[in-house]
N, C-alpha and C positions, 0 to 999 in steps of 0.2 A: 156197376162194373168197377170192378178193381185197378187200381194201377197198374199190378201184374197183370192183369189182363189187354191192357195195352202192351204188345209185342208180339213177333212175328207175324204172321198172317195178319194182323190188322192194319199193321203200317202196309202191307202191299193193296192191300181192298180198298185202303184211304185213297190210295193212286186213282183207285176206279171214276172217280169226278175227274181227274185231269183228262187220264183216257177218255171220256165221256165227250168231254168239251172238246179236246184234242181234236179225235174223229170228227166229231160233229160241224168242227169249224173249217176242213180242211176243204170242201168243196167250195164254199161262199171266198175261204181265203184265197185259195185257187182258181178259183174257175165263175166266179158268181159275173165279173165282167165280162169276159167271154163269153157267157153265157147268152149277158145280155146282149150283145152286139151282135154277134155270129149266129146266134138262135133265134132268141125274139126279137133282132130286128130295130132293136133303139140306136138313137146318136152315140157315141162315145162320151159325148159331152152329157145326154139325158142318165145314158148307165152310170156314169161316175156321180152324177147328183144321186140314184138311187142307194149307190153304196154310202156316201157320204151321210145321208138326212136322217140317218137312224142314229149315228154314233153321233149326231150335235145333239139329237133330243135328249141321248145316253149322258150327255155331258150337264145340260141341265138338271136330269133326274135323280142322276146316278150317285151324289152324294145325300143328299136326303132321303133317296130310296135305298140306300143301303144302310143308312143307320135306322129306317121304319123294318126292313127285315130283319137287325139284330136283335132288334126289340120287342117285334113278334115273336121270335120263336123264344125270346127269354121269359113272355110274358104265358106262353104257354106253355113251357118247361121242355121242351126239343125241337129240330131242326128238320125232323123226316117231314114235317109235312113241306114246309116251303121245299124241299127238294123235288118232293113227288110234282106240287105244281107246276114249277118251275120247269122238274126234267119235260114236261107235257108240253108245255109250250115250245121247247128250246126244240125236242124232239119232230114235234109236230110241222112247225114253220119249216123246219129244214127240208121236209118231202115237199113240201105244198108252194117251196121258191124255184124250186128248179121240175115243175108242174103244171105252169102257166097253160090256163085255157088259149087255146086261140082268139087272140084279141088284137084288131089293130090300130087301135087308140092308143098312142103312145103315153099320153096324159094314163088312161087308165092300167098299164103295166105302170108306171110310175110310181100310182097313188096303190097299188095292191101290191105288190113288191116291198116297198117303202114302208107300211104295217106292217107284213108278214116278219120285214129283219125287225121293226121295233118291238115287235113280242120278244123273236128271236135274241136280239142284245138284251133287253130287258131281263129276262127269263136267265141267261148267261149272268147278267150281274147279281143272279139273284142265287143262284149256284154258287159263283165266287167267292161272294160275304160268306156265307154258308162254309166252304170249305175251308178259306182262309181261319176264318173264327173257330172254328174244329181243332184245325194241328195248333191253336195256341191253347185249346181246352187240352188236347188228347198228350200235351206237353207240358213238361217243369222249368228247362231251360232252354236258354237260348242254341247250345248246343243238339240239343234233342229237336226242337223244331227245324234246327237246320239239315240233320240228316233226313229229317219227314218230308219234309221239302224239297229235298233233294232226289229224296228216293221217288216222288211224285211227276215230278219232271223229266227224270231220266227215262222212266217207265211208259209216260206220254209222249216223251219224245220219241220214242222206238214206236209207238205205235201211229204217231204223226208220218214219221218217214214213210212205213210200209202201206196208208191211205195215201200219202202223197203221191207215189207210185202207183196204186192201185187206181185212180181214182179215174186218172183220163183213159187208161185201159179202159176200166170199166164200163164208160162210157162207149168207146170204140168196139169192146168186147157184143154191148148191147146194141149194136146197130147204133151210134150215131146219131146224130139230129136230136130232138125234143123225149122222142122216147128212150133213148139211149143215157140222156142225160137224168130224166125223171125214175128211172130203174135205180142208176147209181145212185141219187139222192136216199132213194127208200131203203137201199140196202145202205147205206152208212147210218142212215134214223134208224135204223133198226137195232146195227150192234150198236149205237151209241145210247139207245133207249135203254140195252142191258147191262150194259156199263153204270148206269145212273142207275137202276133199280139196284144194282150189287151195293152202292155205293151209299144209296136208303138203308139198307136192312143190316150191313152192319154195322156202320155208325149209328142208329136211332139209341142207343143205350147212352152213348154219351152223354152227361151232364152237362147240362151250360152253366157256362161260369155266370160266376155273380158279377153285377155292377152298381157300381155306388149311385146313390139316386142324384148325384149334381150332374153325372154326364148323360143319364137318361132324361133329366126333366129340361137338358140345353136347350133350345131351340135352334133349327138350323142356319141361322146367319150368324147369331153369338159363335156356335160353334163353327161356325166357316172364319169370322176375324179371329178367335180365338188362334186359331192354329195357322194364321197368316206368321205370327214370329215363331216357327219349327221351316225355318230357311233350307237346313237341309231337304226336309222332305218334301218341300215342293222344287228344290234345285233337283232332287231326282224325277217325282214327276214330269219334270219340263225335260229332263234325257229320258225318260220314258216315252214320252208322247214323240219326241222327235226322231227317235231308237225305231217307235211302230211308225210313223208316215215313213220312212227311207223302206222299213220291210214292204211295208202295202204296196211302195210304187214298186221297187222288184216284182213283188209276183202280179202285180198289176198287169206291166208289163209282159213278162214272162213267155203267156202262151202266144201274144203274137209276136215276139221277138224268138221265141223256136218256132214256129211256120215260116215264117217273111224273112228274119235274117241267118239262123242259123238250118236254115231248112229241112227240119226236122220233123215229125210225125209224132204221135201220141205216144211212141215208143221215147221217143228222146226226151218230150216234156217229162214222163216218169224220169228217165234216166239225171234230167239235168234237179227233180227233186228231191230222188235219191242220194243225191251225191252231196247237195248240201245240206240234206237231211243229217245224212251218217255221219259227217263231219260234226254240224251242232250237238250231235250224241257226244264223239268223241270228247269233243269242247267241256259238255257238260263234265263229264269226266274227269277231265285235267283242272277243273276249278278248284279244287282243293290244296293241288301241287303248287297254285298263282298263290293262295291262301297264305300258306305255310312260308311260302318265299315273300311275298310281299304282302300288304294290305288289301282289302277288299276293294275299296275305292280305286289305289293305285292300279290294282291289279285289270280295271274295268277301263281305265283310262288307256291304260298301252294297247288295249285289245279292242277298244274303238277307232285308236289309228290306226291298225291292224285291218280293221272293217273298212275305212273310209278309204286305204290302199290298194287293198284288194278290188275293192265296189271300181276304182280306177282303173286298175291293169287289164278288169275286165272287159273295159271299151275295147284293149288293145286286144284281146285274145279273142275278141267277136272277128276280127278281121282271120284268123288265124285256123287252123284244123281243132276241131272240135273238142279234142281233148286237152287243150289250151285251155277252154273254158270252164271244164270242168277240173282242171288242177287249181285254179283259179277261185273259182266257187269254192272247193275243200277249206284252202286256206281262209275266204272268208268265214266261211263255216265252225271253221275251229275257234276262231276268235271270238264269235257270235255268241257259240255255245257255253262259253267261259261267263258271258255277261250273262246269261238268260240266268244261270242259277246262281251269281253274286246279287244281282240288280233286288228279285226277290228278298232275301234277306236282307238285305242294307235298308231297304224303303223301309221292312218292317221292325226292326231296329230303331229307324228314326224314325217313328212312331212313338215311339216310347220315349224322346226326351220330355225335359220337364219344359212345359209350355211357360208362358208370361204369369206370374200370380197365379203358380200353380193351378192354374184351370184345367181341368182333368176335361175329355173328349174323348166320346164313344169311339171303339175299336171298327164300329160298321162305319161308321160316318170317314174314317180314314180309309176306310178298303173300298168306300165309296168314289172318294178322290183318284185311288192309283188309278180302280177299272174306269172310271171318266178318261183319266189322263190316257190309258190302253186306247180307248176308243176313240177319241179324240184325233189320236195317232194315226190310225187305220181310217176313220173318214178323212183326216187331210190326204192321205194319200192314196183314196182312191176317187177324190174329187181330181186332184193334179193329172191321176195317170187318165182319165175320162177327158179333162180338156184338153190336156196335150194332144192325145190324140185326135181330138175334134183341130187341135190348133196346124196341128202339121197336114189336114186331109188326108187321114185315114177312114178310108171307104169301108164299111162294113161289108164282109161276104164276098170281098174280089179277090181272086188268084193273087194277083201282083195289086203291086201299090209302085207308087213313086220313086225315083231315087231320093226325093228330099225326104219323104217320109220313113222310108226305110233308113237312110242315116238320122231322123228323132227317134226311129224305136229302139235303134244302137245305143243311141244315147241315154233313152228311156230308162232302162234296165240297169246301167252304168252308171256314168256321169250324174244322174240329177240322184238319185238316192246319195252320193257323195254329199252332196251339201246340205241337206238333212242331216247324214249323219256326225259333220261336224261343226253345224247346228247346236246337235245334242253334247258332241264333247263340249263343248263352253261353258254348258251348264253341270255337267259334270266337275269340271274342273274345280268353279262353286263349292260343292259340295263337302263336308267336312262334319266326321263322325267319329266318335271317341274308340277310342283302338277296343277295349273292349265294351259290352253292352251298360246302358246303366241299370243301375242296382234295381230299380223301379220300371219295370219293364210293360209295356201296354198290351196286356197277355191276360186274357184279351184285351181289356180294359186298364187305361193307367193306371186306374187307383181301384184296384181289387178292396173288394172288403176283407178278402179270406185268401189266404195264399191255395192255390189251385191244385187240389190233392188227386188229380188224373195225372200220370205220366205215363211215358212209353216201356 
């Protein structure tokens, strides 16, 4: 495949893994705690260990298992196969989580749950490397990567929103309960399965790029100290990781703070992820405008105080009529959407300085790290939001709860994602990247042998 043949229709089909992922994550993101509590019946404290124990095994794995899938698929000259397996796994576990037999061992939903998401993350991080390493093949600049990147997230995030919305309908649409829930699962594995076949058959022409044999033959600890002096890209990781546990406990929270506090119905909960949905769109949108006017970095910093603000006023606008909370959420929204498509690029960026004694480091084994650090994120935050709610006596399956409970779930949603999230600005703050990219870019690979004659 030509370079001129990277363009138009392929940059949008590249989208097709985000969408894929997107959909496919939106129930587990949404609804995988509820699930567990209000359906099968576990502790709040048991569900939030189930969400949590997959993204710690992700976090051991996930950098050495992302630099063994750069290296497979280099080693057999493309990438279609680890997608197709991958997509099967990712695909599969996502029907078969929210399809629990009747079982009332709690240990046993635990221990079947608990594999079903480690396929599930697994399978996702294996997607990722995959994609990621694509738009720096399917790309020459740093420019070009950034609009691929861009146009990938804009395009899953439109399709995030309208699952998000679609998704507890869907379930209420389906009658409710286990089966209502077990329908929606199948239909989101379904278009997400086609999304990920789209996204096989027209990348599989792609070339992969070469890499130099010092950072294939690394071994993974060399290459873990190796890339401990690259300060900035683990001071983003560490606002990454802190960026996802404040998201997690949000939608953690979420559906039972629209039942119990804002008292709302499956109509509202769409409603209340529409709205922050369309905002993060809009967000996404205005990153360039943040760009142009100010720095990447800067521009991520203002819009995390912006987040941690907002995450605040929201305590007050839970007391308040309903569309409080949703002007509320927008403007969080907006700021959010601004960092999800800078954060992207700046990590990968600082990828690419030059390490200690020019020691060169595979491109998977860094895209290993970030999805660690994603993951990471997302189990601390929905082990938090599981024992909170175990800590405050939240009763699984009852009408009402308590006033003290009901004022932690206010808070829930609010206040404790606040300190997470500035948490994460500290680390950000850290952070410090050369105004423009350097010369030597890790695309994929630091130290290309051959400068990479695919562009868009």
């Amino acid at each position: 495949m030509t370079a001129q043949r990277f363009s138009g229709w392929h940059r949008w089909t590249y989208s097709l893994c985000n969408v894929g992922i997107a959909v496919g994550t939106v129930p587990t993101t949404l609804l995988l705690l509820y699930y567990l509590t209000q359906v099968a019946g576990l502790r709040a404290s048991v569900a939030g260990l189930v969400v949590a124990l997959p993204k710690i095994w992700d976090a051991l794995v996930d950098p050495m298992f992302g630099g063994w899938v750069d290296r497979f698929s280099v080693r057999i000259g493309g990438r279609s196969r680890v997608v197709l397996i991958a997509g099967i796994g990712f695909v599969g576990t996502l029907g078969l989580t929210f399809s629990l037999p009747q079982i009332h061992s709690s240990m046993q939903i635990l221990v079947m749950v608990t594999l079903l998401q480690i396929i599930s993350s697994t399978s996702q991080t294996a997607l990722g490397v995959t994609q990621f390493a694509l738009a720096t093949e399917m790309t020459e600049t740093p420019i070009g990567l950034s609009k691929l990147l861009s146009l990938a997230v804009v395009l899953s995030q439109i399709l995030s929103v309208v699952f998000s919305i679609l998704a507890p309908l869907l379930v209420a649409w389906s009658g409710g309960g286990s089966a209502g829930y077990s329908r929606m699962a199948a239909e989101m594995a379904a278009l997400t399965g086609v999304a990920l076949l789209g996204f096989m058959l027209v990348t599989r022409a792609v070339p992969v790029g070469k890499r130099s044999a010092a950072s294939e033959a690394m071994p993974t600890w060399a290459a873990l100290r190796a890339t401990l002096s690259n300060r900035p890209f683990y001071f983003l990781i560490a606002f990454v990781l802190f960026t996802n546990t404040s998201v997690a406990i949000l939608f953690g929270f979420l559906p039972f703070a629209n039942q119990y506090v804002l008292g709302g119905n499956a109509s509202g909960l769409s409603m209340l992820e529409g709205v922050l949905g369309v905002t993060v769109l809009l967000g996404m949108l205005l990153a360039p405008e943040f760009v142009r006017r100010l720095d990447a970095v800067v521009s991520m910093r203002i819009c995390n105080l912006v987040v941690a603000g907002m995450s605040g006023l929201l305590f007050v606008a839970s007391f308040g009529p309903i569309w409080t909370t949703w002007a509320v959420l927008a403007g969080a929204g907006l700021a959010a959407g601004v960092i999800g498509v800078l954060v992207q690029t700046a990590t990968l960026i600082a990828t690419g300085l030059e390490l200690k004694k020019s020691v060169v480091v595979s491109m998977g084994f860094y895209l290993g790290i970030m999805l660690s650090g994603m993951k990471i994120g997302n189990s601390l935050g929905g082990f938090v939001s599981g024992q909170l709610l175990e800590l405050v006596g939240f009763v699984s399956g009852n009408a009402q709860q308590s006033p003290t409970t009901l004022m932690w779930l206010r808070a829930g949603y609010t206040l404790v994602p606040v300190v997470f999230t500035l948490i994460a600005g500290v680390f950000l703050q850290r952070v410090r990247l050369p105004i423009a990219p350097p010369a030597t870019t890790n695309t994929p690979d630091a130290a290309l042998t051959e400068p990479n004659q695919a562009a868009l």
